[in-house]
C-alpha positions in Angstrom: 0.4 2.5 13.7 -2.3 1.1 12.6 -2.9 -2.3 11.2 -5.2 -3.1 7.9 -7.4 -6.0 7.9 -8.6 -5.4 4.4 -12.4 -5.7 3.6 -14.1 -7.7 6.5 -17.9 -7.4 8.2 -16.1 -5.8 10.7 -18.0 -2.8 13.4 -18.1 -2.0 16.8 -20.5 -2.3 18.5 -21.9 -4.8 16.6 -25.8 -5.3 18.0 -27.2 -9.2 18.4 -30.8 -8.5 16.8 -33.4 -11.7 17.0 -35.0 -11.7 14.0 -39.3 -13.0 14.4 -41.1 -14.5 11.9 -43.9 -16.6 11.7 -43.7 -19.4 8.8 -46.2 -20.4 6.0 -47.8 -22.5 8.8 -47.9 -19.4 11.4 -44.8 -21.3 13.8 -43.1 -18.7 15.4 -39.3 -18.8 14.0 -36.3 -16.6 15.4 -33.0 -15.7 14.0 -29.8 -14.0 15.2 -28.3 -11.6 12.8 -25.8 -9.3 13.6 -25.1 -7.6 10.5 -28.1 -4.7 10.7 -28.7 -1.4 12.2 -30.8 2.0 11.8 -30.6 3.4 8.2 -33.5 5.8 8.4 -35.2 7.8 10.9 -37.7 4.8 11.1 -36.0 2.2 8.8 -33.8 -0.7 10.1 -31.5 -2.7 7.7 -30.5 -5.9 8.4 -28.4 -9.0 6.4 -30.3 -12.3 5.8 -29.2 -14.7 3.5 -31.6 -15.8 1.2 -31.0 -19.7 2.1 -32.7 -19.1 6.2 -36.0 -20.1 7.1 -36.9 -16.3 8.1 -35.9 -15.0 4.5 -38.7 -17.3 3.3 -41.0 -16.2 5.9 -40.8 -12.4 5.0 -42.6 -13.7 1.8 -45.7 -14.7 3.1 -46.1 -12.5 6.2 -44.4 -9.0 4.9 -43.7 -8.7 8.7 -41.3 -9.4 11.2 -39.9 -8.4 14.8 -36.5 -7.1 16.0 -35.6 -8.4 19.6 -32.5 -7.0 21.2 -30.7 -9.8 22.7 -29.3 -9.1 26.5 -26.9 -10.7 28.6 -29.7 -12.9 30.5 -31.0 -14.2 27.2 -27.4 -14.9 25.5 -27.3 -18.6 25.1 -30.8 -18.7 23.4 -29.7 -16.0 21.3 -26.6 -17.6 20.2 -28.8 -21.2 19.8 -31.5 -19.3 17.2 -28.7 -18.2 15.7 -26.7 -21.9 15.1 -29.7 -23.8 14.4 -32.0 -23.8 11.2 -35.5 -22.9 11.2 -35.3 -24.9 8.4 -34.3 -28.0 10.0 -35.7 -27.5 13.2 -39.1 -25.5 13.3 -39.5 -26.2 17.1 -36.1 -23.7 17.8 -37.8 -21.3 19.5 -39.8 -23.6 21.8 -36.4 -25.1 22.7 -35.4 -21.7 24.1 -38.0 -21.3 26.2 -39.0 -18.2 25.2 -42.3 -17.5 25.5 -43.9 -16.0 22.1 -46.4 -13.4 21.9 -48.4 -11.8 19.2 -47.5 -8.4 17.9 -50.1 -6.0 17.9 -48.8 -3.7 15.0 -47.1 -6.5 12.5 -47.9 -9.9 11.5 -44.4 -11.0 13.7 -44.1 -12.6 16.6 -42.4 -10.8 20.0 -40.4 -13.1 21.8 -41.6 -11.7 26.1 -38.2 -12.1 27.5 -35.9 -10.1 25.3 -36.3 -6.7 27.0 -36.9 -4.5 23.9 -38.6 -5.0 20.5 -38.7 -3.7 17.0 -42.2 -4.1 15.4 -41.3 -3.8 11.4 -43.4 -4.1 8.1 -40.9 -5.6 5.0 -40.4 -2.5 2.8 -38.0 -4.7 0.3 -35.7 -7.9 0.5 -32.9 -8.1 -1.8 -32.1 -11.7 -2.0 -29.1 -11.2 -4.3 -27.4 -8.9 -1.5 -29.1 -10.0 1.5 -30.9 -6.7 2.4 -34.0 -6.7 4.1 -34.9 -3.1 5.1 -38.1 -2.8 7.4 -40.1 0.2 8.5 -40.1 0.3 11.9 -44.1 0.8 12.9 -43.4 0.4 16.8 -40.8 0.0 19.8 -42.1 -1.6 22.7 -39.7 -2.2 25.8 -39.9 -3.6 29.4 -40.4 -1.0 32.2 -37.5 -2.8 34.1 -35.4 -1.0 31.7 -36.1 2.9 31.7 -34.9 5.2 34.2 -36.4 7.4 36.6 -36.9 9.9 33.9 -39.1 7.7 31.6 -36.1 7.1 29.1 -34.2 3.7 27.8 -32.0 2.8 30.0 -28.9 0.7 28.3 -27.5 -0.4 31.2 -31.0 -1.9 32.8 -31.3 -3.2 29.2 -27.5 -4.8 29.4 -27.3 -5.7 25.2 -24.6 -7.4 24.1 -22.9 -6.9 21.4 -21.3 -9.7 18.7 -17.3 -9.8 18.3 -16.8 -10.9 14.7 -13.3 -11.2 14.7 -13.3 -13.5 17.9 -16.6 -15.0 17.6 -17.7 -13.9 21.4 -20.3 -11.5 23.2 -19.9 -8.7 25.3 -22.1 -6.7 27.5 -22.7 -2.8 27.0 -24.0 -0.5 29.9 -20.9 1.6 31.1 -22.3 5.0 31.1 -18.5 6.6 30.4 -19.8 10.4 29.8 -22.9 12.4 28.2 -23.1 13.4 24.9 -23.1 16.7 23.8 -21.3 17.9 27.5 -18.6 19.5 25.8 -19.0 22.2 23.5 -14.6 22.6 23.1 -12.1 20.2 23.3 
């Protein structure tokens, strides 16, 4: 039997996306939302409250950068995503990230997250949050493809955001291949 829980921001997996920006000042700024995913063949949605330093950011730079935070790069993840651009605009150097310059969108790529969204700001929605971006580039580390040339999620090793528990978990178990069985 199952249990209801009533109307909560609740999914599984739910991806930990480091949100780049640069600020009115060009200071690179990150954010950790986990609220977001693909909504379009080459659209990505993603929750920001109107009140962060990156919602005022999208403003004046109409671009911005989806990292995909792994297990290596956790705690710096979790930190951009508990302290305020807005109060702290030296965040990201406290991470120790090292921030480069995206060549597609005016965003900055943070190196040592292993795979990147590069996105231009089709709308924000302050009222409901919703940023939707058109994704004009994915860039990843070579460290994380196979021997076939594809992604590789477990070379990648995300993690995924626990909302009920408030706690991160790594993804990479390969447990079958899709499409194998054509009857049950």
């Amino acid at each position: 039997m199952k249990k209801n829980l009533g109307a909560k921001a609740i999914l599984y997996p739910m991806p930990v996306l480091v949100v780049g920006t640069y600020d009115e000042n060009g200071v690179a700024n990150a954010m950790t939302a986990a609220w977001g995913g693909i909504s379009e063949e080459t659209e990505i949605t993603i929750c920001i409250s109107d009140e962060h330093k990156t919602a005022k950011n999208l403003e004046v730079h109409k671009g911005f950068t989806v990292g995909i935070a792994d297990v290596a790069n956790m705690k710096a993840a979790d930190f951009v995503g508990i302290v305020s651009g807005n109060k702290d605009s030296a965040k990201v150097e406290k991470t120790g990230w090292t921030v480069e310059k995206s060549s597609f969108v005016d965003a900055p790529i943070f190196a040592e997250l292993p795979m990147v969204l590069e996105c231009e700001v089709i709308s924000y929605d302050a009222p409901s949050c919703r940023l939707i971006g058109r994704i004009v580039n994915v860039a990843a580390d070579e460290r994380v493809f196979n021997e076939d040339g594809k992604l590789d999620i477990a070379k990648l090793n995300p993690i995924t955001y626990d909302p009920m528990n408030h706690t991160y978990h790594a993804i990479g178990e390969c447990v079958g291949k899709a499409f194998a069985n054509s009857k049950l």
